[in-house]
N, C-alpha and C positions, 0 to 999 in steps of 0.2 A: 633625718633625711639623708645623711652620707651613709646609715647603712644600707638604705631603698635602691642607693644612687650603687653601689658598692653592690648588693647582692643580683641588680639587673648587668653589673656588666661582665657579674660571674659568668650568668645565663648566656650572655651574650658570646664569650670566649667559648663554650658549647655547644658553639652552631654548628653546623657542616663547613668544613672548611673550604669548600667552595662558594659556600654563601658569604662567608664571612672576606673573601674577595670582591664581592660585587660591590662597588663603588658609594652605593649607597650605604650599604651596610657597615662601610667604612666609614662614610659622613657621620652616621649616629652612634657610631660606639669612640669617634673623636669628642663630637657632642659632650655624650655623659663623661667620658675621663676628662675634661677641661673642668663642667662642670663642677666633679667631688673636687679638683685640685682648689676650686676658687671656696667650698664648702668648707674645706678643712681649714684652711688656713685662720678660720676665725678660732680653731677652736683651743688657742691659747691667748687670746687678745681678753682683754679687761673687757669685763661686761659693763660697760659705760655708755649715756647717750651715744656717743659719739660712734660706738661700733654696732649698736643696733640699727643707726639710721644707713650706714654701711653696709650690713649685712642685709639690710631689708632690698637695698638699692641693686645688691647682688643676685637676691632672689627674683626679683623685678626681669633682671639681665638675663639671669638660667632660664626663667620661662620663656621670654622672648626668643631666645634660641631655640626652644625645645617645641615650639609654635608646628612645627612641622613632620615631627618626627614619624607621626602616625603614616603619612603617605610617603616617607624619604624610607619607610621600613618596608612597607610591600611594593614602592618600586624596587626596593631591592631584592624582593623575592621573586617578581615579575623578570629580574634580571635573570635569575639564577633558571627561571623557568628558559627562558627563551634562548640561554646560550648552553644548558645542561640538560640532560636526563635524569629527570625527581623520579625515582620510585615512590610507592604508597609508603614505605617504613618510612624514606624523609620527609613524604609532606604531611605525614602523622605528626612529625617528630616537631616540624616547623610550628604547626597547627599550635600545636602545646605551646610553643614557647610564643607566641604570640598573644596566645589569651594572657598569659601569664606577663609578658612585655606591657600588654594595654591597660590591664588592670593595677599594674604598679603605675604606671604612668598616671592616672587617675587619681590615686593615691597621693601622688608626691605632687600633685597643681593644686589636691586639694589644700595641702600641707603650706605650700607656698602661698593660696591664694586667704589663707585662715592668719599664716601670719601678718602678712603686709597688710591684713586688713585690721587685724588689732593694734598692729604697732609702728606702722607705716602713716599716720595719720589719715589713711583714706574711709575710716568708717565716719573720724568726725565731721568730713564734709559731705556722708550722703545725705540728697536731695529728699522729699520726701515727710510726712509722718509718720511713717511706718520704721527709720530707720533704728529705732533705738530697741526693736523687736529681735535684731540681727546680733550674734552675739560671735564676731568676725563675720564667716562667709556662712554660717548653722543661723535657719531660722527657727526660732523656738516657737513659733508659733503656727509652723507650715501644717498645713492641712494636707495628711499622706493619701489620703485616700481622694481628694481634688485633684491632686498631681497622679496619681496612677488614671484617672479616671482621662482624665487629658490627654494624656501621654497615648492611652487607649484608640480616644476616637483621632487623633492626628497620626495614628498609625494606622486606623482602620481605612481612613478618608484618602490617605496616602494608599493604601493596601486596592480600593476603588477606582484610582484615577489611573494607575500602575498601567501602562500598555496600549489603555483607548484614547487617548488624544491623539488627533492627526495632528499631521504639518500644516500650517497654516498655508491657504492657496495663494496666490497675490490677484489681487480682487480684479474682476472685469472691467472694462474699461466700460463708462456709457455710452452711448449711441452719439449724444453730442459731443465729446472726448474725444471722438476717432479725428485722425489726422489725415494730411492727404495720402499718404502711402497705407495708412488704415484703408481706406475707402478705397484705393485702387485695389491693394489686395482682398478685398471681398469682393469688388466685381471683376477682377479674375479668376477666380474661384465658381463665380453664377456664372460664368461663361462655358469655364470647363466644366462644367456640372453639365451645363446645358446640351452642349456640344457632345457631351457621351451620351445620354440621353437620346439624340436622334442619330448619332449613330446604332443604339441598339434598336430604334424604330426602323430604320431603314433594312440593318439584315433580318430581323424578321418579317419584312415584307419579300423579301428575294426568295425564302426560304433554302431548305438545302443547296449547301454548294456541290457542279457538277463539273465534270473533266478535271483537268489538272493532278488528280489525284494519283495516290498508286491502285495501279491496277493488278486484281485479282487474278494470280494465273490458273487456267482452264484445269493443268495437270495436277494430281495430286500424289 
């Protein structure tokens, strides 16, 4: 793991150096270099109870810090967008090191989460009969093609709902619900309804209007 931790913060010193300003981007590349300093230091101590349960405790700590990094990293590129001018060669260049960022990052929870589970005591209290099938966080007995097929239609169903759901309305009130400023504002309303209504009976009974108007002069 401190060469995973070590070779992302190569990657990381080969941003753009404007990016590597943006605040966040500072947050997570403090992150990883705290990180390796806390990873090396075991790597002269006695391998004894006592420094496993340690280290494990330590792994425990780097993931919980590291809980966030995935959006503390493209708010930081959301920075760089909105106070710089990215050409296409830098958001090519970002592009890359991000697949490459997420992908180690995956790598190394997995690494974390394979140890603490074999040596952290946490597998011998999973719940379950099934647990003794799990050998750390790798099931031996997982069904690949259940899990693709899954993953399929919750992307599909996800892929369906994408866009057509409205906003929920806030619901009518009922007829017996109305209060007295309800009910006065509806018969103000039948009123003015009303009220335009014979106004437009009445000028159509007058028909065209005469005089007042401008008048046509004779000369042309």
């Amino acid at each position: 793991m401190p060469v995973r931790l070590a070779n992302i913060m190569k990657e990381i010193a080969l941003l753009p150096e404007n990016l590597l300003r943006m605040p966040s981007v500072v947050a997570v590349n403090d992150w990883y270099m705290q990180s390796f300093q806390e990873i090396i230091e075991f790597e002269k101590k006695e391998p004894n109870a006592e420094t496993v349960e340690h280290f494990c405790n330590e792994l425990v700590k780097i993931r919980n810090r590291h809980t966030n990094v995935v959006e503390t990293m493209a708010q930081g590129v959301l920075e760089l967008k909105e106070s710089h001018d990215v050409d296409q060669h830098t958001e090519h260049s970002i592009q890359y090191f991000l697949d490459r960022f997420y992908m180690s990052r995956i790598s190394i929870r997995m690494l974390i989460n394979q140890h603490t589970l074999l040596f952290g005591g946490q597998l011998e209290n999973a719940p379950g009969p099934n647990s003794s099938k799990y050998i750390g966080c790798i099931d031996t007995q997982c069904d690949v093609v259940s899990v693709i097929k899954d993953a399929y239609e919750n992307a599909s169903m996800s892929g369906r709902e994408g866009g057509k759901k409205k906003p929920l309305k806030a619901p009518k009130k009922d007829s017996k619900e109305l209060d007295d400023d309800d009910l006065a504002h509806k018969q103000k309303l039948k009123e003015q309804q009303k009220a335009l209504q014979d106004a437009k009976s009445k000028a159509s009974q007058k028909g065209p209007l005469v005089g007042g108007g401008i008048k046509k002069s004779g000369k042309k």
